[in-house]
N, C-alpha and C positions, 0 to 999 in steps of 0.2 A: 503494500500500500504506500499512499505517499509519504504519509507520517516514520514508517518504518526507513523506506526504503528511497525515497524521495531527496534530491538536494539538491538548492536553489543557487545558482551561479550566475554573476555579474559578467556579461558581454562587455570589453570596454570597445570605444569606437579604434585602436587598430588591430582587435579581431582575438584578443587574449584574453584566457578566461580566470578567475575566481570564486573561488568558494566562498559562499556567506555563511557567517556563523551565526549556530541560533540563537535566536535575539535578539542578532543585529538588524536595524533600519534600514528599510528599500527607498523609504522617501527621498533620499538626497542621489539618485542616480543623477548620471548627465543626460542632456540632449542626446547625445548617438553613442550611450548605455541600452545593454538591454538585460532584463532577470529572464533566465530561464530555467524553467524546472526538470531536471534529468532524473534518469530512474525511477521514472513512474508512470504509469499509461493514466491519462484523465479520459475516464471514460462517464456516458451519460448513467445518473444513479433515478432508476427505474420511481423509486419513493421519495426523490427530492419533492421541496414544494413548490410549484410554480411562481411563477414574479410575476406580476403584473408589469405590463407595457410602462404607465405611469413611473411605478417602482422602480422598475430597471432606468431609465431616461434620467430620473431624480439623482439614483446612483451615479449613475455615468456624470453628470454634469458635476456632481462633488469629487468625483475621483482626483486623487493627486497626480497632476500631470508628469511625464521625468522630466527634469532640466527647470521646474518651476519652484526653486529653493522648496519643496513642502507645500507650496501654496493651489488649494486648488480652484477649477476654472471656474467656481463662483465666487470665490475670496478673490480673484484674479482677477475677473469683470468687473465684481459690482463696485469697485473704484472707478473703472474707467464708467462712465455716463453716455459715453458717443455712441450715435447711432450709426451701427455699421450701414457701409455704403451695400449694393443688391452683389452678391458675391456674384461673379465668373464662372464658379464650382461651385460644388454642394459636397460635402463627404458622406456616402452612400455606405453603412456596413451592411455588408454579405455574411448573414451566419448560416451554419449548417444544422439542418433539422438533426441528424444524426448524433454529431458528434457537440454540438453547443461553440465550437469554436468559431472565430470570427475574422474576415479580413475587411479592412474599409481601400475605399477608391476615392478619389476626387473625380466628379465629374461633371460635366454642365449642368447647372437645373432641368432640362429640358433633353435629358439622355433617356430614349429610348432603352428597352428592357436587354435587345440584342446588344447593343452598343455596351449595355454595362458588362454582359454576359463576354463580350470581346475582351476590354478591357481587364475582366478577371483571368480569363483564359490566358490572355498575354503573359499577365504576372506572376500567374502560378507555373504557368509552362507546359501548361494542361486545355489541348483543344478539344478532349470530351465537353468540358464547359458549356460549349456551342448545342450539347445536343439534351440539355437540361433545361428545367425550367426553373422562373425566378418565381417566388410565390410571395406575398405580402399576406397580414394578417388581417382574416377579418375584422369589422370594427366590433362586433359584439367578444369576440375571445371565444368564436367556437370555432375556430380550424381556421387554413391559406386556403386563398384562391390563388391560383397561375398567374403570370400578366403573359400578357399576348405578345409578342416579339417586337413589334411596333408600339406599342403601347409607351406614350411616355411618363416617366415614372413620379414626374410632380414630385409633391411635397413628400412624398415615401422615403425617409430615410435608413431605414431598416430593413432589409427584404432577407429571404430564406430562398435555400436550395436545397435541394434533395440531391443524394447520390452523387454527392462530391465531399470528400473529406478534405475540410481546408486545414 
C-alpha cells in the first residue's frame, strides 16, 4: 500500500531526484519542482465517497500552488482586485473515468471536443485518443453525456474520458 510501501520524491527542475522525509513540507517546492509518489499503484477505491463538482472546484481553487511561497490561489487573488482581461485560452482538465487521474491543456475558449481530443493525443503521444470520446457531467450528478466531435466545448472546464489511462 502506499502508507507501507509508498515514497514521495522531489523532481528538481534539472531532472535529479530526492527523497522526502516524513514530515517534511511539500508546500515550498519550486516552479519546475515536481513531488512524485513511487512504489505505489493509486488505484480507484470502489467505497470512497464521492465529491461533489462544487466541492472538488472549492478545493482546487485553495490548493497551494508550487512556486507560490505556500500561498494559495485565493490568498493569491483576493489581493489583486483587477478584472482579468477575456483570456486567449481556457485551461481545460481531462480526467479519467477509470483511473481518477488528471491532465489539463490550455486551449481556446471556443475549442471544439476533436480539437481538444488532438491536443491531448499530441501530449500524451497517444493517437488512440482520436478514437474516444470526451464526456462532460451531467448537470443533475446522475452520469456523462459524450460531446459530439464538433461540439464546442464553452464554458466546460472539466471533461472525462473513458478508456484512456492518463
Amino acid at each position: 500500500g502506499v502508507l507501507e510501501h509508498g515514497r514521495l520524491v522531489r523532481r528538481h527542475a534539472d531532472g535529479s531526484f530526492v527523497s522526502l522525509r516524513d514530515g517534511e513540507r511539500v508546500s515550498a517546492i519550486g516552479p519546475e519542482e515536481q513531488i512524485i509518489l513511487m512504489n505505489a499503484s493509486l488505484v480507484v477505491n470502489p467505497q470512497r465517497a464521492d465529491v461533489a463538482e462544487e466541492d472538488y472546484r472549492r478545493a482546487e481553487a485553495e490548493r497551494v500552488q508550487p512556486g507560490s511561497g505556500g500561498r494559495s490561489v485565493v490568498a493569491s487573488t483576493a489581493k489583486a482586485k483587477v478584472e482579468p482581461a477575456q483570456p486567449d485560452t481556457v485551461e481545460v482538465t481531462i480526467r479519467s473515468i477509470h483511473t481518477g487521474r488528471c491532465h489539463s491543456l490550455s486551449v481556446p475558449p471556443e475549442a471544439t471536443a476533436i480539437e481538444i481530443k488532438e491536443q491531448l493525443a499530441e501530449g500524451l503521444g497517444r493517437p488512440e485518443v482520436l478514437e474516444k470520446k470526451l464526456l462532460r457531467r451531467n448537470g443533475d450528478s446522475s452520469g456523462y453525456s459524450s460531446l459530439a466531435d464538433d461540439e464546442v466545448c464553452g464554458n466546460k472546464r472539466q471533461l472525462f474520458i473513458m478508456g484512456v489511462d492518463l
